[in-house]
Legacy VTK file of the C-alpha trace (Angstrom):
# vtk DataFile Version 3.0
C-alpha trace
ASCII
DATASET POLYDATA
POINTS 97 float
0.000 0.000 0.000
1.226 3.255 -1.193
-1.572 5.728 -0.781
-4.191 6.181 2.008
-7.684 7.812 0.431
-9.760 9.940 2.493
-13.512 8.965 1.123
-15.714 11.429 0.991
-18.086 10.891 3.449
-15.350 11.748 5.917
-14.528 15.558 3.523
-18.123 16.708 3.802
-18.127 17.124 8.053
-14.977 19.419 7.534
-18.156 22.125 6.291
-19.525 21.780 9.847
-16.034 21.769 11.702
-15.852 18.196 12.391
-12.508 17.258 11.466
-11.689 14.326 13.738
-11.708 11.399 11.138
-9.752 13.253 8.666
-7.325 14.201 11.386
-6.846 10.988 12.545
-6.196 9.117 9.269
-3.668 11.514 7.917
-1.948 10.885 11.069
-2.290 7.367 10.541
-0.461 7.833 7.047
2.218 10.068 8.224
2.888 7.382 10.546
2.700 4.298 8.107
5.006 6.684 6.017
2.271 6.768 2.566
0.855 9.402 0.640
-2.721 10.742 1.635
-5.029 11.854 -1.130
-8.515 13.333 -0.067
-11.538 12.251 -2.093
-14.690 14.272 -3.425
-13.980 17.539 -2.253
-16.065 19.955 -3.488
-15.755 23.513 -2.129
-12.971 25.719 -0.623
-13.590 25.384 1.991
-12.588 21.799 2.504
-9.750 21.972 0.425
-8.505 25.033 2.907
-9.304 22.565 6.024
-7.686 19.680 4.286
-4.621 21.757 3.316
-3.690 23.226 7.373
-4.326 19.491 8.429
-1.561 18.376 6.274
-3.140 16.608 2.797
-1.856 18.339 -0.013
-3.654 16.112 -2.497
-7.208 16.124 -3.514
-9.770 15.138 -6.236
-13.269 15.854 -7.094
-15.967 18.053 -8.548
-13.616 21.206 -7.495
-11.457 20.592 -10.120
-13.309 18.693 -12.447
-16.515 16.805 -12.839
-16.025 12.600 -14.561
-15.718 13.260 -18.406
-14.996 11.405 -21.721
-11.625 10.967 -23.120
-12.378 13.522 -25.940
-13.793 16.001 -22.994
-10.875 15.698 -20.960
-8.338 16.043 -24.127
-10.350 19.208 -24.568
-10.272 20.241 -21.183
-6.639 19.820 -20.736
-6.209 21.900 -23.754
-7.767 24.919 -22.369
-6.548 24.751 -19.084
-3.045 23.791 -19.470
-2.526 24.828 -23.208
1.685 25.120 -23.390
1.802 21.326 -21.872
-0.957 19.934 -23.906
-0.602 21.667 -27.210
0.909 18.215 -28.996
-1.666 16.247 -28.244
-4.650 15.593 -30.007
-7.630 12.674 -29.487
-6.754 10.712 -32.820
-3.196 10.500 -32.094
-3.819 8.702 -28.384
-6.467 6.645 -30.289
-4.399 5.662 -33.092
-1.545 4.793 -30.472
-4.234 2.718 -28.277
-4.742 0.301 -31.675
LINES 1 98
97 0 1 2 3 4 5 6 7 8 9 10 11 12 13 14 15 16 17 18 19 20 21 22 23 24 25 26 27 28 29 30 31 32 33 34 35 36 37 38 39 40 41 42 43 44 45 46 47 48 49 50 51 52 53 54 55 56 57 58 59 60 61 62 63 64 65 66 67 68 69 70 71 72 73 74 75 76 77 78 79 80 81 82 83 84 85 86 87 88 89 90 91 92 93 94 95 96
C-alpha cells in the first residue's frame, strides 16, 4: 500500500467543523510513512481545512466533474494549453490500436 484515500463521506463534516476522522487518518499515514489523497472535495472550503491538516492532495468536482476521453483532451487543452498543445484525441487513439 502506497496511498491512504480519504472517502468522501469523511470531507463533507470538515463544512460543519468536524474534522476528527480526517485528522486521525492523515496521522495514521504520516505514521505508516504513505501518501494521503482526499476524495470528493467539493468547495474551498474543505480543500482550505484539508490543506492546514496536512493533505496536499485532492480530487473531485472542485477541479473537475467525470468526463470522456475527448472532454478531458479538450479540457486539458484549455486549461493547461503550453503542456498539452501536442496532443490531439486521434493521435492517443491511433496509439491505443
Amino acid at each position: 500500500i502506497d496511498t491512504l484515500k480519504i472517502d468522501r463521506s469523511f470531507v463533507t463534516p470538515l463544512r460543519e467543523g468536524d474534522d476528527v476522522m480526517v485528522r486521525s487518518i492523515i496521522r495514521l499515514g504520516r505514521e505508516l510513512g504513505i501518501n494521503i489523497i482526499a476524495e470528493g472535495v467539493e468547495v474551498q472550503e474543505e480543500i482550505d481545512q484539508l490543506l492546514a491538516l496536512g493533505c496536499n492532495q485532492m480530487q473531485g468536482y472542485f477541479y473537475a466533474r467525470p468526463m470522456s476521453f475527448a472532454d478531458l483532451c479538450e479540457w486539458l487543452a484549455q486549461h493547461y494549453p503550453s503542456q498539452t498543445s501536442q496532443y490531439t484525441v486521434s493521435d492517443t487513439q491511433e496509439s491505443s490500436d
